[in-house]
C-alpha positions in Angstrom: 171.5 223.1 54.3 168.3 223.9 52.5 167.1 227.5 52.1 163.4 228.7 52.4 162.4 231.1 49.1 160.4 234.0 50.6 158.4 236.6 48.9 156.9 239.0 50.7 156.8 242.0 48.5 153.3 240.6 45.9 151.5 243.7 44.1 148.8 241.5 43.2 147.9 240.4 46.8 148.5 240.9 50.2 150.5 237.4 50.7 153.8 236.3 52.1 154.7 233.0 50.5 157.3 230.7 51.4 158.5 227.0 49.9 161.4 224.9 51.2 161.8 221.0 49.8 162.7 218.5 53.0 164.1 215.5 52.7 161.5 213.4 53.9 158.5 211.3 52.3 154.9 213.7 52.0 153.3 211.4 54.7 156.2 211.8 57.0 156.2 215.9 56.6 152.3 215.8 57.0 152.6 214.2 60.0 155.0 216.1 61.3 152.7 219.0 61.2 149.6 218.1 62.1 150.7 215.4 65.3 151.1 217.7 68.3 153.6 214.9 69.3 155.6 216.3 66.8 155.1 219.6 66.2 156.0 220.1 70.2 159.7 219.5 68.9 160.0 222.0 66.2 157.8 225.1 66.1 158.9 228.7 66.8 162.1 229.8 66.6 165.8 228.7 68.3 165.2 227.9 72.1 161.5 228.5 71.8 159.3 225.3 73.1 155.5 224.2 73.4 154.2 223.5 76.8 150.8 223.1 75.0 149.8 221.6 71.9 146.1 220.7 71.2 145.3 219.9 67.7 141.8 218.7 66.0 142.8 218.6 62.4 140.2 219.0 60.5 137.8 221.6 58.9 136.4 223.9 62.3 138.5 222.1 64.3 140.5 224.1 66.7 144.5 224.3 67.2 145.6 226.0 70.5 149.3 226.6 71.4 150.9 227.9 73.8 154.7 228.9 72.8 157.3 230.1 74.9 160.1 232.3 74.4 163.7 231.6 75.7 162.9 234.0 78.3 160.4 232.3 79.3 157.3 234.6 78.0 154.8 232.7 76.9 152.0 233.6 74.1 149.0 232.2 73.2 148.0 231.2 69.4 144.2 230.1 68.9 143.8 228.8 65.0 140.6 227.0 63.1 141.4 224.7 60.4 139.9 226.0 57.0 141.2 223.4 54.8 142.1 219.9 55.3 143.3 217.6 52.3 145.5 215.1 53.5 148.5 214.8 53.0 147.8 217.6 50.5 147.0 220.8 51.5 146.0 222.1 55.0 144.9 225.3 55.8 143.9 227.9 58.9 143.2 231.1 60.2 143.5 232.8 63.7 140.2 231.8 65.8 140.7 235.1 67.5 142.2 238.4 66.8 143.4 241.0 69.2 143.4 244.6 69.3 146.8 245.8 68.5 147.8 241.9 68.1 149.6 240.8 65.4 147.6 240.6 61.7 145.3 237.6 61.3 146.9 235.4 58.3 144.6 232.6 56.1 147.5 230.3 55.7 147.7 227.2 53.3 150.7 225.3 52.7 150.6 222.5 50.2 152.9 219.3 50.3 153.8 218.1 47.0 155.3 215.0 46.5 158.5 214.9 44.2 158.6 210.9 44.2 162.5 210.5 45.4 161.8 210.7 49.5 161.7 214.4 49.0 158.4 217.1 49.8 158.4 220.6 48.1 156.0 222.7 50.9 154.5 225.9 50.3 152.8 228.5 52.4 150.5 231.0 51.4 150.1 233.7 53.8 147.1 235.9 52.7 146.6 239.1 55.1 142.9 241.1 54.8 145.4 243.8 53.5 148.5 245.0 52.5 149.1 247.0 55.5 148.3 244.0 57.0 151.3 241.6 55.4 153.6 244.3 55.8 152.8 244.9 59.6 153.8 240.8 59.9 156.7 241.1 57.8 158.0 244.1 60.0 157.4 241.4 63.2 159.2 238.9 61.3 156.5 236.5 60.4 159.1 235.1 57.8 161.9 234.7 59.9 160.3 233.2 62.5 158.6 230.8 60.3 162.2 230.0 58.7 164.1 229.1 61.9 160.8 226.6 62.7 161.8 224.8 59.3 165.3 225.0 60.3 163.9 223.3 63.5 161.5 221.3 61.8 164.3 219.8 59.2 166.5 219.0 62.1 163.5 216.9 63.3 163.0 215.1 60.4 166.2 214.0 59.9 166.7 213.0 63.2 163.3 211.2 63.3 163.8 207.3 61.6 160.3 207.8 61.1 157.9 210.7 62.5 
């Protein structure tokens, strides 16, 4: 199984990053995350689903999700696309933050081709501080984010074509 490389410990910025190569073609992991078809299958952690899924990907679009928990709590996520290069680089932000909700991330992950059927991806996580990136690493940003690639990589693989 492939492993995810996280850093979440930068003195330069407040930023978790995160890469993990799948086997699957760029177009096929793009795809994969930005088609709510898809990303219904996959995201959040083991046992977690996505009773709602609305995507517009592109820049000021919105992306609402509702995730649920294996006990069946459900929360919320409202983002707004920043950047969208496809199948390049695709970026968002929360649309709204709470008060005492978790830290409002500007997250980009990149896709880069490696020419044998196989994507290197990236995420940036950039907090408005470093208190900030450490509060999400203490909720387990990273973890979380890890077993949806797990999730995610099971997909693929399954998938003959996404």
């Amino acid at each position: 199984m492939m492993t995810t490389q996280i850093d979440q410990n930068s003195t330069e910025k407040p930023v978790i990053t995160m890469s993990r190569v799948f086997d699957a073609p760029r177009d096929v992991v793009w795809k994969a995350w930005t088609d709510p078809k898809h990303v219904t299958q996959w995201w959040g952690g083991e046992g977690f689903t996505s009773p709602v899924c609305e995507m517009d990907v592109r820049v000021g679009g919105a992306w609402h999700q509702i995730m649920q928990f294996p006990d069946g709590t459900k929360i919320t996520m409202d983002f707004v696309y920043t950047e969208v290069d496809p199948p390049k680089r695709l970026s968002w932000r929360n649309a709204v933050t709470q008060p005492n909700g978790p830290p409002s991330l500007l997250q980009t992950l990149s896709f880069e081709d490696l020419g044998d059927g196989r994507t290197k991806w990236d995420l940036v996580a950039l907090a408005e501080s470093f208190e900030q990136r450490d509060i999400a690493a203490r909720m387990g940003f990273a973890g979380m984010v890890t077993q949806g690639l797990d999730r995610l990589a099971k997909h693929l693989a399954a998938a003959e074509r996404v």
